[in-house]
C-alpha positions, 0 to 999 in steps of 0.5 A, spaced: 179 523 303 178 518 298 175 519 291 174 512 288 176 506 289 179 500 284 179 493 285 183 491 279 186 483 277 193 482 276 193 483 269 189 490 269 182 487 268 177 492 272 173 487 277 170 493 281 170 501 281 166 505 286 167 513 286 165 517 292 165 524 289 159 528 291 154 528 285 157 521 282 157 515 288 151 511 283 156 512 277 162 506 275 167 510 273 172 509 268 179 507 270 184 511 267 189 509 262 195 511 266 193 508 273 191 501 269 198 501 266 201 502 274 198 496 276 201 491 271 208 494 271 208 494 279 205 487 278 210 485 273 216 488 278 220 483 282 221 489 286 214 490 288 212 488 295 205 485 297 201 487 302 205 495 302 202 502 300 205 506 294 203 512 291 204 516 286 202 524 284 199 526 277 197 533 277 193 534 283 191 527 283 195 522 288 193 514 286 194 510 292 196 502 290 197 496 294 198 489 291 196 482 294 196 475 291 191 476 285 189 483 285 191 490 287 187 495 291 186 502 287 184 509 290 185 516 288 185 520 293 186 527 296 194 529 295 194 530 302 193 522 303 200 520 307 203 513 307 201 511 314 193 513 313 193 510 307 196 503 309 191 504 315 186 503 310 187 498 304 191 493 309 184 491 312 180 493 306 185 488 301 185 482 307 177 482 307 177 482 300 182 477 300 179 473 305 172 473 301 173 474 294 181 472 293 179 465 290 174 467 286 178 474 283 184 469 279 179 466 275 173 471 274 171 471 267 167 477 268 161 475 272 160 481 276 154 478 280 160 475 284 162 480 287 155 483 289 157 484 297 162 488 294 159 494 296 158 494 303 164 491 304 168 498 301 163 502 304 164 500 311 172 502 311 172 508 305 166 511 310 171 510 316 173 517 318 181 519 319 181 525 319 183 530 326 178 529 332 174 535 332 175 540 339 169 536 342 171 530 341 178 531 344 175 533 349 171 527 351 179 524 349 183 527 354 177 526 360 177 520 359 184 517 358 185 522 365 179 519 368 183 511 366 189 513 369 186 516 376 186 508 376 193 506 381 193 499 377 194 502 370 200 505 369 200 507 361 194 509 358 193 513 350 189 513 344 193 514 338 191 516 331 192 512 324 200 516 323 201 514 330 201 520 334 198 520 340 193 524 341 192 524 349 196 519 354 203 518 357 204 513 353 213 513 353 215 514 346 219 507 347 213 503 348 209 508 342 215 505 337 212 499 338 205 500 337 206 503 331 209 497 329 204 494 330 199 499 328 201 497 321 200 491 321 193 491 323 190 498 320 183 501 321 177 497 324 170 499 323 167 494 327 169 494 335 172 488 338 169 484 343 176 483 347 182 487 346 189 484 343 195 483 347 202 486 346 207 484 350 213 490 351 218 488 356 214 488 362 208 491 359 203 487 357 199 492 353 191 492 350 189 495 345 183 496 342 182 499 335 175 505 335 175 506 328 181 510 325 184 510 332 187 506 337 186 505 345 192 502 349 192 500 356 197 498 361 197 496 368 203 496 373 207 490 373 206 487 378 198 490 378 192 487 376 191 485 368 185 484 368 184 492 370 188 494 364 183 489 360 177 493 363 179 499 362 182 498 355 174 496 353 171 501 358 175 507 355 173 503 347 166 503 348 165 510 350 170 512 345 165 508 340 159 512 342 163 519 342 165 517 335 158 515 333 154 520 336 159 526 336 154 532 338 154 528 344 161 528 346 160 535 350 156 533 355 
């Protein structure tokens, strides 16, 4: 569960705070003193990796860190928050805000009217919901990859989490280690793509739609029809969306 969220310029000014704690979501909070010094030490460390989640525990509190070129992505979290959801997360917030703000936040003196789509745009990925599919939707899950591999064209078909577990498939475990490779690269996406990305392992041409916090991978046959591994990676993505948008629904 995410708490609050920082966004913080290399030298520890503050250019957004946002908390999602209950009772507390139209308040800025204040950073704390401690966390602001992190960010400019792992700034000022060689060592320090762009664009890779750190964590560090105080207390009951875990603070998550990730570094891009003019500024840090700051969340204070539930301390059960791992490496992988969390990268999952800030990888593709930061790169948005990067995309959007990343020349404006080197040289902002202060103006925070510059910074007025801010909101939406962390809205849309903290409000992403990584936690375990409840009993219904899993249900929905397995039937509907069972269904996609009834298909003779297809040959591997899954639906993977955001720590890379596979929550329903035959996916070979060969195949997952790269998919998870991959995973780490692209995170979370809120909105569902039109086309679904191609990974090539081998012989297998796979494709991968991410569904929120998780990912639909197909694969056909060698020698079988590509084409029906695309359709089937975005038959199973729709669906998959509406089950997650209308969970009460998932039973049916």
């Amino acid at each position: 569960m995410i708490f609050r969220a920082y966004l913080v310029k290399s030298n520890g000014d503050i250019v957004y705070g946002k908390s999602y704690e209950p009772g507390c979501e139209t308040e800025i909070p204040l950073i704390p003193v401690h966390v602001r010094a992190c960010v400019t030490l792992f700034q000022s460390n060689n060592s320090t990796l762009l664009e890779r989640p750190y964590t560090l525990d105080n207390n009951s509190e875990r603070w998550a860190y990730m570094f891009f070129e003019s500024f840090a992505l700051v969340l204070l979290t539930s301390p059960d928050a791992d490496l992988p959801r969390l990268n999952s997360l800030m990888l593709p917030l930061g790169k948005a805000i990067a995309m959007s703000y990343g020349t404006i936040i080197g040289s902002w003196t202060g103006n925070i009217g510059e910074f007025a789509d801010l909101d939406p745009l962390f809205k849309r990925y903290i409000e992403v919901d990584m936690s375990q599919p409840s009993d219904k939707i899993m249900h929905k899950i397995e039937k509907l990859v069972d269904t996609a591999l009834e298909d003779p064209d297809i040959a591997y078909v899954g639906i993977i989490d955001t720590s890379g577990k596979m929550l329903h498939g035959n996916i070979p475990e060969s195949l997952l280690l790269e998919i998870r490779k991959e995973m780490q690269e692209d995170g979370i996406k809120p909105d569902l793509g039109v086309v679904p990305k191609r990974l090539q392992i081998r012989e297998y041409a796979l494709q991968l739609f991410s569904v929120n916090s998780l990912l639909v991978a197909v694969a056909s046959y060698e020698d079988g029809s590509r084409m029906a591994a695309v359709k089937v990676a975005g038959d199973i993505a729709h669906s998959l969306s509406k089950v997650l948008e209308h969970p009460s629904k998932s039973a049916k």
